[in-house]
N, CA, C and O atoms as a printed pandas DataFrame, in Angstrom:
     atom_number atom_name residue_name chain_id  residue_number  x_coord  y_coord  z_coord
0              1         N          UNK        A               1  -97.206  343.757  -51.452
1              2        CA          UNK        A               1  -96.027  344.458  -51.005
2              3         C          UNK        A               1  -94.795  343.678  -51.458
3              4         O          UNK        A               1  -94.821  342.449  -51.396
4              5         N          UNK        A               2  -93.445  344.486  -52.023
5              6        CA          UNK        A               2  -92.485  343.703  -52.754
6              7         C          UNK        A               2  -91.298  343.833  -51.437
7              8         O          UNK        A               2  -90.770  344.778  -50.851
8              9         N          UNK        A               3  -91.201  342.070  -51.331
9             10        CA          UNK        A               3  -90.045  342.304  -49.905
10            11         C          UNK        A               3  -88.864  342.528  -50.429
11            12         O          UNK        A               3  -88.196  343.177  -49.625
12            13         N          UNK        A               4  -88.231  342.279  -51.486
13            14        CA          UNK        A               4  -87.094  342.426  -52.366
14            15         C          UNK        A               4  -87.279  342.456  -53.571
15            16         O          UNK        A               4  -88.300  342.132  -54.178
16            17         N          UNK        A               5  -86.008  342.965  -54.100
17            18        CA          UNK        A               5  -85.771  342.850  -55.221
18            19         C          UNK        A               5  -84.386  342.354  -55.638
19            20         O          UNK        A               5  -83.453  342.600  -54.873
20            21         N          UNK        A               6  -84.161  341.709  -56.725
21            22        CA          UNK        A               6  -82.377  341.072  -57.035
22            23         C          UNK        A               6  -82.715  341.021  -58.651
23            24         O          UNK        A               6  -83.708  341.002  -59.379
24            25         N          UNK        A               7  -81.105  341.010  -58.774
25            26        CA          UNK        A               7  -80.637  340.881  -60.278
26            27         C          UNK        A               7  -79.329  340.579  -60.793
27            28         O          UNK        A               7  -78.425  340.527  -59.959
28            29         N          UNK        A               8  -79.015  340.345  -62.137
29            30        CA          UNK        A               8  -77.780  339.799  -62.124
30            31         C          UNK        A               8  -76.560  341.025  -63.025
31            32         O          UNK        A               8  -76.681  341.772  -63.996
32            33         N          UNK        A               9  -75.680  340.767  -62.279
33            34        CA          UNK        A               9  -75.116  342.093  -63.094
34            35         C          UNK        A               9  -73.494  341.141  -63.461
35            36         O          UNK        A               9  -73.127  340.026  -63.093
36            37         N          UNK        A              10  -72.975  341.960  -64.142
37            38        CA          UNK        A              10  -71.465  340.588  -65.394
38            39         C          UNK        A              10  -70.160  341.318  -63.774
39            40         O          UNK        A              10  -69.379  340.576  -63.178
40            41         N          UNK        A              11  -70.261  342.213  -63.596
41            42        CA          UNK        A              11  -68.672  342.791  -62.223
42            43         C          UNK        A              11  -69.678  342.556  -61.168
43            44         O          UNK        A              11  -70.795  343.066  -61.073
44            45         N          UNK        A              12  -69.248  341.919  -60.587
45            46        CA          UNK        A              12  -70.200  342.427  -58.938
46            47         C          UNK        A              12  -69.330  342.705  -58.074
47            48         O          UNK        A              12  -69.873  342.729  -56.969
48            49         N          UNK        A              13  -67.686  343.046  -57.986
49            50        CA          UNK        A              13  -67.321  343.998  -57.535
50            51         C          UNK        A              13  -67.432  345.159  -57.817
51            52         O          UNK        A              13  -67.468  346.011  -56.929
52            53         N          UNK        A              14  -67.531  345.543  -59.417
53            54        CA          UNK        A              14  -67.975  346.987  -59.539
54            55         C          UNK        A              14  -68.986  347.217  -59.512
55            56         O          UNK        A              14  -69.132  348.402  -59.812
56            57         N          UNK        A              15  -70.514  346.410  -59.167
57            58        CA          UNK        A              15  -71.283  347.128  -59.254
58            59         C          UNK        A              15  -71.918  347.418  -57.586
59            60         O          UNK        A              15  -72.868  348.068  -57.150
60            61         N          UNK        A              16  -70.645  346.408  -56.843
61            62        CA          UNK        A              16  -70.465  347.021  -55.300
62            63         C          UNK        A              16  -70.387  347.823  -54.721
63            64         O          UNK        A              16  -70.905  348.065  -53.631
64            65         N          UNK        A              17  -69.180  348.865  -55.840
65            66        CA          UNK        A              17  -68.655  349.651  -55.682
66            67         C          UNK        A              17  -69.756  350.896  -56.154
67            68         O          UNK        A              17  -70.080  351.832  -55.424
68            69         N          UNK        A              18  -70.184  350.696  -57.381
69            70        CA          UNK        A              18  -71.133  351.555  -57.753
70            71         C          UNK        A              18  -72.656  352.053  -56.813
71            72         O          UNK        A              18  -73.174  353.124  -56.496
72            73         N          UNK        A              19  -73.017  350.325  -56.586
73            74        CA          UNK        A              19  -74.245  350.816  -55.494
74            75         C          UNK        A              19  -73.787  351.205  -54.121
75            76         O          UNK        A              19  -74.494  351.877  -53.370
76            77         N          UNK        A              20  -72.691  350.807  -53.831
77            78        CA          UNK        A              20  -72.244  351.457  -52.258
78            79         C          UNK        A              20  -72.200  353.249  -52.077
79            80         O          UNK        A              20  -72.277  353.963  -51.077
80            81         N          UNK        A              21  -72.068  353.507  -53.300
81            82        CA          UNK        A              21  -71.689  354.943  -53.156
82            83         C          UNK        A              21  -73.453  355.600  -53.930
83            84         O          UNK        A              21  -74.162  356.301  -53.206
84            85         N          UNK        A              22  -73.789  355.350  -54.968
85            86        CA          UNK        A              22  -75.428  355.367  -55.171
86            87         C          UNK        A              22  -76.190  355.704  -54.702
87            88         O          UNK        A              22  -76.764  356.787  -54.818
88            89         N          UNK        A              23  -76.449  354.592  -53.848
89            90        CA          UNK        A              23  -77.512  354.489  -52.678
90            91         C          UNK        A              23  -77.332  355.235  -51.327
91            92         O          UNK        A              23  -78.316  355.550  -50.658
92            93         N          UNK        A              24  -75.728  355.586  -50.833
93            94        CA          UNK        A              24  -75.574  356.008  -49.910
94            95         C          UNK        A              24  -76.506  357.137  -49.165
95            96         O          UNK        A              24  -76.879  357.185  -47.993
96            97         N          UNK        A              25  -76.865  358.465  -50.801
97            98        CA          UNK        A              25  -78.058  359.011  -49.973
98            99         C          UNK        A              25  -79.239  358.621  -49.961
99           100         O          UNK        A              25  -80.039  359.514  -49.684
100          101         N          UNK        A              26  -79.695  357.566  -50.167
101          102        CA          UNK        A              26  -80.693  357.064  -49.958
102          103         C          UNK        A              26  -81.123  356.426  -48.826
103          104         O          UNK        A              26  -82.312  356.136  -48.692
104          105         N          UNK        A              27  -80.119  356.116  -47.810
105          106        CA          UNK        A              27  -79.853  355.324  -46.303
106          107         C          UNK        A              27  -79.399  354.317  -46.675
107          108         O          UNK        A              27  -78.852  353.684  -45.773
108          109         N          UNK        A              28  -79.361  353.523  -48.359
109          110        CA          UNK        A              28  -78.871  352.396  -48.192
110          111         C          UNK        A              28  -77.234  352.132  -47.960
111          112         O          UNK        A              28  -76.423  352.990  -48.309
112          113         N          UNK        A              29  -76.869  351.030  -47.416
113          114        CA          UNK        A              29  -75.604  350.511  -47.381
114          115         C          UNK        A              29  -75.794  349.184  -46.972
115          116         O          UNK        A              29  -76.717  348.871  -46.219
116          117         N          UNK        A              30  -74.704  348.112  -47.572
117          118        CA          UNK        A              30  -74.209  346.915  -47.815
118          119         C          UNK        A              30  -74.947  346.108  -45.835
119          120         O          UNK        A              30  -74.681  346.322  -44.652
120          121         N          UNK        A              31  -75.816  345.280  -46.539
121          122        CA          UNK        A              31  -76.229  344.302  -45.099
122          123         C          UNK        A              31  -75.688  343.303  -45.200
123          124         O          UNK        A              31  -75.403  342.792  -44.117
124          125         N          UNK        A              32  -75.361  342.685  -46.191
125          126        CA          UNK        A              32  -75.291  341.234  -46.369
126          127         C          UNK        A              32  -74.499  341.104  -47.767
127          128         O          UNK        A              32  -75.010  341.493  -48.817
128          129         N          UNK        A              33  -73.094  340.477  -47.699
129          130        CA          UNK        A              33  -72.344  340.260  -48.419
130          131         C          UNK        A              33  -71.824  339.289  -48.557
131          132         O          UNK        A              33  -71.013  338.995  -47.678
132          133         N          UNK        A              34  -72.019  338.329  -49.691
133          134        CA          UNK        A              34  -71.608  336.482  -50.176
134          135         C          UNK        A              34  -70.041  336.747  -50.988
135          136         O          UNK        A              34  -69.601  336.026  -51.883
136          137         N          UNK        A              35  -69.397  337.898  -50.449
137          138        CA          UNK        A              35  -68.476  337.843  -51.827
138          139         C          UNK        A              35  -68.642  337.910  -52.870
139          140         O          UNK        A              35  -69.261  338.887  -53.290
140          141         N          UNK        A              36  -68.026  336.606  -54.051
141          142        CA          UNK        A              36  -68.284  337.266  -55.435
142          143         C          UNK        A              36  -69.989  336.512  -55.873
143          144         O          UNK        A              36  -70.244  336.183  -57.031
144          145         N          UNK        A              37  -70.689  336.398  -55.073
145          146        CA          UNK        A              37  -71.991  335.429  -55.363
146          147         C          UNK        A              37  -73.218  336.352  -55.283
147          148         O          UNK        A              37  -74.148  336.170  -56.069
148          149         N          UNK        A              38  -73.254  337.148  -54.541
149          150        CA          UNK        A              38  -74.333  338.567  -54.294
150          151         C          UNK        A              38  -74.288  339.597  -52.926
151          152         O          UNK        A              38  -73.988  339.085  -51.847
152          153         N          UNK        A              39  -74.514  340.680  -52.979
153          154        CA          UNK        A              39  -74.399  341.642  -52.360
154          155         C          UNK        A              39  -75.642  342.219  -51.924
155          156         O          UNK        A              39  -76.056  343.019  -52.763
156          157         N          UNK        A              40  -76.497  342.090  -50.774
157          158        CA          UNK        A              40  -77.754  342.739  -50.329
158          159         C          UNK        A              40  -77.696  344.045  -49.904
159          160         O          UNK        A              40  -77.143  344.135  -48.809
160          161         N          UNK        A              41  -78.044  345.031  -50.344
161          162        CA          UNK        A              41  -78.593  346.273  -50.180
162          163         C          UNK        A              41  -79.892  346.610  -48.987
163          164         O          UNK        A              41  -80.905  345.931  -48.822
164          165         N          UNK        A              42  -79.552  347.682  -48.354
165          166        CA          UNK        A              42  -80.755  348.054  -47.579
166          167         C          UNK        A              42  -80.360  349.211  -46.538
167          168         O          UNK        A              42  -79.337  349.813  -46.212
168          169         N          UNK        A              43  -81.978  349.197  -46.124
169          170        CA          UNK        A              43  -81.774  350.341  -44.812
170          171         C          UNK        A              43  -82.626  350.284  -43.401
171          172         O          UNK        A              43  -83.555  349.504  -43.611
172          173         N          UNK        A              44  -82.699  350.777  -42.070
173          174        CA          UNK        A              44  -82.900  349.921  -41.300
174          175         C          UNK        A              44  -82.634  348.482  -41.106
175          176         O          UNK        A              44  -83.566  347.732  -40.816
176          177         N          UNK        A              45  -81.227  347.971  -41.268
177          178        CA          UNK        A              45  -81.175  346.836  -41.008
178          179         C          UNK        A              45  -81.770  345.419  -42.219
179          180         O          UNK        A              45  -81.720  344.216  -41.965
180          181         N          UNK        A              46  -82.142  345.873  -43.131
181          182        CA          UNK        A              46  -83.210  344.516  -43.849
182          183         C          UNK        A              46  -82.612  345.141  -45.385
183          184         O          UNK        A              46  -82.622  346.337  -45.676
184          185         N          UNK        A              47  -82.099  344.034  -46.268
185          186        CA          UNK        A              47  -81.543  344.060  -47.388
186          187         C          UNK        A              47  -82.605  343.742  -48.502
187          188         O          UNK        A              47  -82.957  342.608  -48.829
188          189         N          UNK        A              48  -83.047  344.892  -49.017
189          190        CA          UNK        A              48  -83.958  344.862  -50.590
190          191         C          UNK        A              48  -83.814  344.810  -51.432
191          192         O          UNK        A              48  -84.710  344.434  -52.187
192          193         N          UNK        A              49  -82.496  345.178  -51.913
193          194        CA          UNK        A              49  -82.047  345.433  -53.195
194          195         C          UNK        A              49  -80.271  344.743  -53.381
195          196         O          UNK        A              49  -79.174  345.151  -52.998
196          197         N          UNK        A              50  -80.736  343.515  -54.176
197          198        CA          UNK        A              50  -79.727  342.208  -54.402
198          199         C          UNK        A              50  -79.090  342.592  -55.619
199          200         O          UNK        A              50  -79.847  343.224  -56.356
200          201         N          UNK        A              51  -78.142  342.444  -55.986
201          202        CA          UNK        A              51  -77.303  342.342  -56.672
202          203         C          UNK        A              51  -76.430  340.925  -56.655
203          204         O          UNK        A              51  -75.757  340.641  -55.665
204          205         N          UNK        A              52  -76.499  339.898  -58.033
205          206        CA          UNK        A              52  -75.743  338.936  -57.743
206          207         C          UNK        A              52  -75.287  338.678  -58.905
207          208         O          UNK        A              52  -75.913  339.068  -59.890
208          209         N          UNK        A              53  -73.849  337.814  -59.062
209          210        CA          UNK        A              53  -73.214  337.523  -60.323
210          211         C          UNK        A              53  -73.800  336.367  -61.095
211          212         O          UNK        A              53  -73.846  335.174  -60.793
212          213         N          UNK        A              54  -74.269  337.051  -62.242
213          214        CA          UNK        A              54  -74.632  336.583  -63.091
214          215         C          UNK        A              54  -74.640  336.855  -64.617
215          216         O          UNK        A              54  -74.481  338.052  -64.859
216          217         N          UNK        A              55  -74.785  336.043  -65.747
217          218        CA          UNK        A              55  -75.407  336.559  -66.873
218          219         C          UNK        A              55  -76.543  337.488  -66.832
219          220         O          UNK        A              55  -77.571  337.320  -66.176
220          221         N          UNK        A              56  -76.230  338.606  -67.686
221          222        CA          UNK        A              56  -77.570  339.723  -67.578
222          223         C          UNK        A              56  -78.066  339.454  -69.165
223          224         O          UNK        A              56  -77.581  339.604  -70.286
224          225         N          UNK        A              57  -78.990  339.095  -68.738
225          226        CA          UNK        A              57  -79.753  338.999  -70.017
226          227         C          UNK        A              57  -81.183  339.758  -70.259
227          228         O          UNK        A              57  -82.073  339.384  -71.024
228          229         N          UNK        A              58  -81.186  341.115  -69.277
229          230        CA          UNK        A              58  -81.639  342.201  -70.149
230          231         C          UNK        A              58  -81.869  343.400  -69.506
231          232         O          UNK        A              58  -80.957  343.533  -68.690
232          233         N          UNK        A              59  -82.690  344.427  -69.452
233          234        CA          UNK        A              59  -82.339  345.342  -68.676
234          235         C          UNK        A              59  -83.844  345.994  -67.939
235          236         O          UNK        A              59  -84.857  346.146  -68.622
236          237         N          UNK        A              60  -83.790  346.343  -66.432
237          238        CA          UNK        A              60  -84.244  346.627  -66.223
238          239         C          UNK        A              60  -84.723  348.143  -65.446
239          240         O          UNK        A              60  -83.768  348.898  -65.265
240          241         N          UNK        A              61  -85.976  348.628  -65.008
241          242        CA          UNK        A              61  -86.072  349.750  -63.982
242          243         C          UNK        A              61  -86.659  349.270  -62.742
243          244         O          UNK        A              61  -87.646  348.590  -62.462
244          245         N          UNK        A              62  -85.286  350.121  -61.775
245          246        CA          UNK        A              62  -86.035  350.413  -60.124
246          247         C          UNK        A              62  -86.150  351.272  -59.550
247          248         O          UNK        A              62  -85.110  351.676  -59.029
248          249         N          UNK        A              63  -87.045  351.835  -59.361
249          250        CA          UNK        A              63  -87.453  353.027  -58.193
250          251         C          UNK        A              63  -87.370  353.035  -57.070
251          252         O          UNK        A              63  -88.027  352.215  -56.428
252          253         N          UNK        A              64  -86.514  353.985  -56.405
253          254        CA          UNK        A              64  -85.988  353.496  -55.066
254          255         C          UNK        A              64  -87.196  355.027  -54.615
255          256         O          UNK        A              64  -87.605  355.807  -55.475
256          257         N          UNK        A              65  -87.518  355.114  -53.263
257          258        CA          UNK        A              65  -88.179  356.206  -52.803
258          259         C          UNK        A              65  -86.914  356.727  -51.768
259          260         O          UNK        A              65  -86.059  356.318  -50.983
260          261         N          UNK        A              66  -87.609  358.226  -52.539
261          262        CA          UNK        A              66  -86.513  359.300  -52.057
262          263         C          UNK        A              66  -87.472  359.634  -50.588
263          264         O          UNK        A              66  -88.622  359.208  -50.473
264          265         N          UNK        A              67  -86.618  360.658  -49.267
265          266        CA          UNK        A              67  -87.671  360.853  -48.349
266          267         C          UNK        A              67  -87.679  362.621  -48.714
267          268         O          UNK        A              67  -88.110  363.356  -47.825
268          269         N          UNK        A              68  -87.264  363.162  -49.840
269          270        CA          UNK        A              68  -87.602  364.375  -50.013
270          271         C          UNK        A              68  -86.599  364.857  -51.798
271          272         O          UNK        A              68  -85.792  364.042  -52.245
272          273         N          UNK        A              69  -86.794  365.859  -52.354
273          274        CA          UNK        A              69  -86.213  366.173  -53.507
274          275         C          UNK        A              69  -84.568  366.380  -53.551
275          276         O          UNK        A              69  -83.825  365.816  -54.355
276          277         N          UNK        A              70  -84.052  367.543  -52.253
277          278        CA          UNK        A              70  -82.563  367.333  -52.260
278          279         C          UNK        A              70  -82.087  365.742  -52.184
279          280         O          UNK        A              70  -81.180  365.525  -52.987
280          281         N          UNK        A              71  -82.385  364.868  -51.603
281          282        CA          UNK        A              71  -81.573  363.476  -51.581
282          283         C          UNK        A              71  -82.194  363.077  -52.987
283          284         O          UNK        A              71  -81.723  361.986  -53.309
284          285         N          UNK        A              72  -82.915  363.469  -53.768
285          286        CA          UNK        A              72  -82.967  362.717  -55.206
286          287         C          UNK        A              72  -81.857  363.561  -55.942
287          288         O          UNK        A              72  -81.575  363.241  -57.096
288          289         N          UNK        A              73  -81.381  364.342  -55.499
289          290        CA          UNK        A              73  -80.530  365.672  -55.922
290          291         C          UNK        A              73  -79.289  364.633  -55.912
291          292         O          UNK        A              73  -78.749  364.239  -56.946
292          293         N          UNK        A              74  -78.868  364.199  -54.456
293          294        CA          UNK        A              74  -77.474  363.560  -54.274
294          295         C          UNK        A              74  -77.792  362.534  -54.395
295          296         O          UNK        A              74  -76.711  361.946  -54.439
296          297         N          UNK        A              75  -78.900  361.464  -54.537
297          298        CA          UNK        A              75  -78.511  360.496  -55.008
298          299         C          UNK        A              75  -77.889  360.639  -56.774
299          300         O          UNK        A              75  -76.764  360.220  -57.047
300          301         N          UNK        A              76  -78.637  361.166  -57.659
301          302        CA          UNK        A              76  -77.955  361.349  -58.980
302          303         C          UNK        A              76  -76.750  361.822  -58.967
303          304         O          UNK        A              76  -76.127  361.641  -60.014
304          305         N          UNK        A              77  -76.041  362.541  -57.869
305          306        CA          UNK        A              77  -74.580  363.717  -58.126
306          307         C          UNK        A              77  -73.825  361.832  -57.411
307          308         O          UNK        A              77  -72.739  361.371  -57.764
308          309         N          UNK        A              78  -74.542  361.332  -56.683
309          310        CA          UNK        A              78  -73.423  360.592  -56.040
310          311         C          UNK        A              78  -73.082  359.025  -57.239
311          312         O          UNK        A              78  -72.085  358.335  -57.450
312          313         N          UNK        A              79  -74.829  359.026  -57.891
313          314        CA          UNK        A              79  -74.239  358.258  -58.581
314          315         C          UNK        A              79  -73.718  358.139  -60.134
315          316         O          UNK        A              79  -73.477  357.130  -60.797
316          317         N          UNK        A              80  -73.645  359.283  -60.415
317          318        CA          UNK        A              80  -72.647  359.782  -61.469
318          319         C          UNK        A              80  -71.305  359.998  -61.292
319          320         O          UNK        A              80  -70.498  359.915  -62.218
320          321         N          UNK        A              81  -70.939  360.340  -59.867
321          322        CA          UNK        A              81  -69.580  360.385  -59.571
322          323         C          UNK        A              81  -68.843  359.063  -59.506
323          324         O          UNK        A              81  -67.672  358.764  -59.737
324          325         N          UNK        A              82  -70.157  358.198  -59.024
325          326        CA          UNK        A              82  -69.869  356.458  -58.915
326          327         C          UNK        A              82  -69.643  355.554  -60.103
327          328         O          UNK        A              82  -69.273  354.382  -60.163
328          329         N          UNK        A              83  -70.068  356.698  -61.312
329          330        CA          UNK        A              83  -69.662  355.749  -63.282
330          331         C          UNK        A              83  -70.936  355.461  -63.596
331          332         O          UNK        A              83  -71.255  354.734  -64.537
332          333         N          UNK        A              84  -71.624  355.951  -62.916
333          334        CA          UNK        A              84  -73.140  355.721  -63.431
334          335         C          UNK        A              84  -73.414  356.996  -64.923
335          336         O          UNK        A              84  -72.799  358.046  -65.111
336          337         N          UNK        A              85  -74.334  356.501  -65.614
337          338        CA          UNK        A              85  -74.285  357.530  -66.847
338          339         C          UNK        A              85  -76.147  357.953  -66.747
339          340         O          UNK        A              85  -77.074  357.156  -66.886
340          341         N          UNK        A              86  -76.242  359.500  -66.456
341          342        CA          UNK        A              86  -77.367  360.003  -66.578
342          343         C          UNK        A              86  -78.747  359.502  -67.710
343          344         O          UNK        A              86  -78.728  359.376  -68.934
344          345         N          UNK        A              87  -79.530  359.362  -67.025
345          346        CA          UNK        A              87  -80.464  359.008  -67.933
346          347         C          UNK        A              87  -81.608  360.030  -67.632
347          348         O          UNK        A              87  -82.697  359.826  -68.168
348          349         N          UNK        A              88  -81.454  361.069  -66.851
349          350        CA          UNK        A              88  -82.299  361.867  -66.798
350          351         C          UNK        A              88  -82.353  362.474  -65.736
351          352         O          UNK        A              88  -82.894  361.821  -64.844
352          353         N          UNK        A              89  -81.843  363.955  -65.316
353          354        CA          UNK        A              89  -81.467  364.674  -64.075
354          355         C          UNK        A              89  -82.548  364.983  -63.489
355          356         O          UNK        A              89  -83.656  364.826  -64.002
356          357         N          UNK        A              90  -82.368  365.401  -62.483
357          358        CA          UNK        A              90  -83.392  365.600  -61.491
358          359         C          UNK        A              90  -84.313  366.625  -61.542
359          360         O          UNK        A              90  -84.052  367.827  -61.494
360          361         N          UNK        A              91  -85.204  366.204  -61.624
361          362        CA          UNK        A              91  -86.934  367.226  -61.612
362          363         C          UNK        A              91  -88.096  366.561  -61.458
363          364         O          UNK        A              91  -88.321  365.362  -61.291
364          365         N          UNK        A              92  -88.940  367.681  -61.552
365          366        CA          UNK        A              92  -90.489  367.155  -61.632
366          367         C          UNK        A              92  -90.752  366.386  -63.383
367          368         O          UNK        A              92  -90.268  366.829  -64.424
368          369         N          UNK        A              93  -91.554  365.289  -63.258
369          370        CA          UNK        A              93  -91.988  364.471  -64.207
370          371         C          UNK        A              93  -93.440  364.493  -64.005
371          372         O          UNK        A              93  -94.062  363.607  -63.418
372          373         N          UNK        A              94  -94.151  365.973  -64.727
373          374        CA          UNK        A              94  -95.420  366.137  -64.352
374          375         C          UNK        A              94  -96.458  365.404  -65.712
375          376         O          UNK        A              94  -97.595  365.700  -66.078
376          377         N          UNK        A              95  -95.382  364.243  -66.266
377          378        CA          UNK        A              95  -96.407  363.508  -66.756
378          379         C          UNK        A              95  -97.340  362.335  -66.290
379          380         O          UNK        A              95  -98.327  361.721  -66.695
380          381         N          UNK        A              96  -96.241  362.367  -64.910
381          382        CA          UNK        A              96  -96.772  361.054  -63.941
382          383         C          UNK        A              96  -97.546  361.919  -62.962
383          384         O          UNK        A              96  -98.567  361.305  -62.652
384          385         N          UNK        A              97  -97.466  363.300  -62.239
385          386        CA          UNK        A              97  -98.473  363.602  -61.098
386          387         C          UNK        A              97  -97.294  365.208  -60.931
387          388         O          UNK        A              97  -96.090  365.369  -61.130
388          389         N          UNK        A              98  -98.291  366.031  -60.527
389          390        CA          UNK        A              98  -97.845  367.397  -60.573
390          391         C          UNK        A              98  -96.550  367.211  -58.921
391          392         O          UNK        A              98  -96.106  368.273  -58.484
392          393         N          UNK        A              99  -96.273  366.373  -58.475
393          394        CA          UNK        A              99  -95.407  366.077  -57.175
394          395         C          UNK        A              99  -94.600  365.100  -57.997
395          396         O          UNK        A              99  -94.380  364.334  -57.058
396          397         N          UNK        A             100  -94.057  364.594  -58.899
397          398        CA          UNK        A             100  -93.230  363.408  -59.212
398          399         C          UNK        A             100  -91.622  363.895  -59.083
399          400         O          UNK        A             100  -91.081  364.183  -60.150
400          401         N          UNK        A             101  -90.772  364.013  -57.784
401          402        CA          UNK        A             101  -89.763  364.719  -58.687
402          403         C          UNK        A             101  -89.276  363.233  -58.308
403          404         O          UNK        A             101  -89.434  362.593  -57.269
404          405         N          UNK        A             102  -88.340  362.763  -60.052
405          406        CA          UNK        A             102  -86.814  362.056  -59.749
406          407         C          UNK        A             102  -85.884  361.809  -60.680
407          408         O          UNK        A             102  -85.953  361.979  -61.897
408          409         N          UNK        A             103  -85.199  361.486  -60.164
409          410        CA          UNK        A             103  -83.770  361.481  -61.232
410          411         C          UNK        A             103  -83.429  359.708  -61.750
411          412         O          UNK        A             103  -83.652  358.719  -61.051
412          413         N          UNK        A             104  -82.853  359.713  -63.125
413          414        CA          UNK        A             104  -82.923  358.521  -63.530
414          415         C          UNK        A             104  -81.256  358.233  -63.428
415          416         O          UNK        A             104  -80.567  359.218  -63.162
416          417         N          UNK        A             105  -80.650  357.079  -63.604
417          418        CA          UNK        A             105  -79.522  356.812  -63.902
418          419         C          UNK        A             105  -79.502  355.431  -64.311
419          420         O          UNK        A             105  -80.339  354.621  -63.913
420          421         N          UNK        A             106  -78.188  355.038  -65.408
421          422        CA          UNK        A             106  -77.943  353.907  -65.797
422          423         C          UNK        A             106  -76.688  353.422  -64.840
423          424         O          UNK        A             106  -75.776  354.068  -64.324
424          425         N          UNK        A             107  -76.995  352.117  -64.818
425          426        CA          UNK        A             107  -75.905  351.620  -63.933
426          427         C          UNK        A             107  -75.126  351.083  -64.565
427          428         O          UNK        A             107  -75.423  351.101  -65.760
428          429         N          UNK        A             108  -73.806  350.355  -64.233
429          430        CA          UNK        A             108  -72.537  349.906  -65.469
430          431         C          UNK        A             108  -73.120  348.576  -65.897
431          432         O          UNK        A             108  -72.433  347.634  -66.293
432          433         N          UNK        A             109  -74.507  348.566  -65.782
433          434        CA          UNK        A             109  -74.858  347.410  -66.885
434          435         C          UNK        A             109  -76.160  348.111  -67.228
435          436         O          UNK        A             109  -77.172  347.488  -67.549
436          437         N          UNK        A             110  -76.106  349.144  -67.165
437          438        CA          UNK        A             110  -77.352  349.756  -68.395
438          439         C          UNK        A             110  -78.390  349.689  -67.757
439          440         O          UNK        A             110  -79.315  350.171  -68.410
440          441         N          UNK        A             111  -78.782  349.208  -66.491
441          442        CA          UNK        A             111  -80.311  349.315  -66.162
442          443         C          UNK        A             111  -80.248  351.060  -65.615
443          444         O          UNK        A             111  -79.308  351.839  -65.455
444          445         N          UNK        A             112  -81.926  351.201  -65.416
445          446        CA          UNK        A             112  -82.280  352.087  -65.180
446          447         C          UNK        A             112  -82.862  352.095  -64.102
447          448         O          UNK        A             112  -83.843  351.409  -63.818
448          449         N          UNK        A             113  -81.996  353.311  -63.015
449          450        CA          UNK        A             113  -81.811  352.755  -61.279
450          451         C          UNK        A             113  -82.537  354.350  -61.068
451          452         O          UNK        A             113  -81.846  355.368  -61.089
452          453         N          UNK        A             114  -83.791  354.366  -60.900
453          454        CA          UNK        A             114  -84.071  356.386  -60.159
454          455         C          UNK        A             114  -84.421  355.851  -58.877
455          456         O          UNK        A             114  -84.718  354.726  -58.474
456          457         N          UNK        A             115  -84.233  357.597  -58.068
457          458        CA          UNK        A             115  -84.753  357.357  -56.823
458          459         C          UNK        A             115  -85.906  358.765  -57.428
459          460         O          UNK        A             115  -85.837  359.457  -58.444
460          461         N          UNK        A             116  -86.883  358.757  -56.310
461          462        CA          UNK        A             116  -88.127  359.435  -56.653
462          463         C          UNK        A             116  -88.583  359.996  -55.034
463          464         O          UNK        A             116  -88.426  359.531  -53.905
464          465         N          UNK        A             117  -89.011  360.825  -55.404
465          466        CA          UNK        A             117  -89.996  362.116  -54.282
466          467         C          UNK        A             117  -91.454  362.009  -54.787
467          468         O          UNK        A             117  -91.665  362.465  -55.911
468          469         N          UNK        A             118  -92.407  361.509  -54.157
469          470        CA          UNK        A             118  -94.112  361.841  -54.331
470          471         C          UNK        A             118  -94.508  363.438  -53.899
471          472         O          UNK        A             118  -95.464  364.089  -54.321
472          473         N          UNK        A             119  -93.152  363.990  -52.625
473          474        CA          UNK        A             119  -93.625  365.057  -51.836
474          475         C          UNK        A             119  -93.126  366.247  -52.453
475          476         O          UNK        A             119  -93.386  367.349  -51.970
């Protein structure tokens, strides 16, 4: 089981700004904040998803779990409105399982951030 996850991104005020609004339909919002050093993400209370200033030296994917298909809907509308750049709108991906729906997005350092529905 993965208790977190972190990474380094070159703004970590903008990419504060970016995951604050992102994640919002996802339940996440800001638990734990170092200023300009890293920013913990989460929901119920417990921060999973780190963000901290650093050199990015390359790029990665995270799958956040959606709890149904409309919030994979607004997470992509919210985080495109947030400067995020589509990497792939929201649907079924019935190359992974006839239930896969999710939406991909790049974040302002190019990784590739989806949230996902199994249901």
């Amino acid at each position: 089981m993965i208790d977190h996850i972190g990474f380094s991104v070159r703004d970590i005020e903008k990419s504060k700004k970016f995951y604050t609004e992102a994640l919002k339909p996802l339940g996440y919002i800001v638990i734990m904040d170092f200023g300009n050093k890293a920013v913990g993400f989460g929901a119920d209370g417990k921060p999973d998803f780190w963000i901290g200033k650093g050199e990015v030296t390359g790029k990665f994917h995270n799958a956040l779990v959606s709890p149904d298909r409309p919030t994979v809907d607004a997470f992509h509308a919210a985080a495109l409105k947030a400067g995020g750049k589509d990497n792939g709108k929201p649907g079924l991906r019935l190359e992974y399982h006839p239930n896969y729906y999710g939406a991909f997005i790049f974040d302002p350092d190019g990784n590739n951030i989806e949230a996902v529905c199994h249901t």
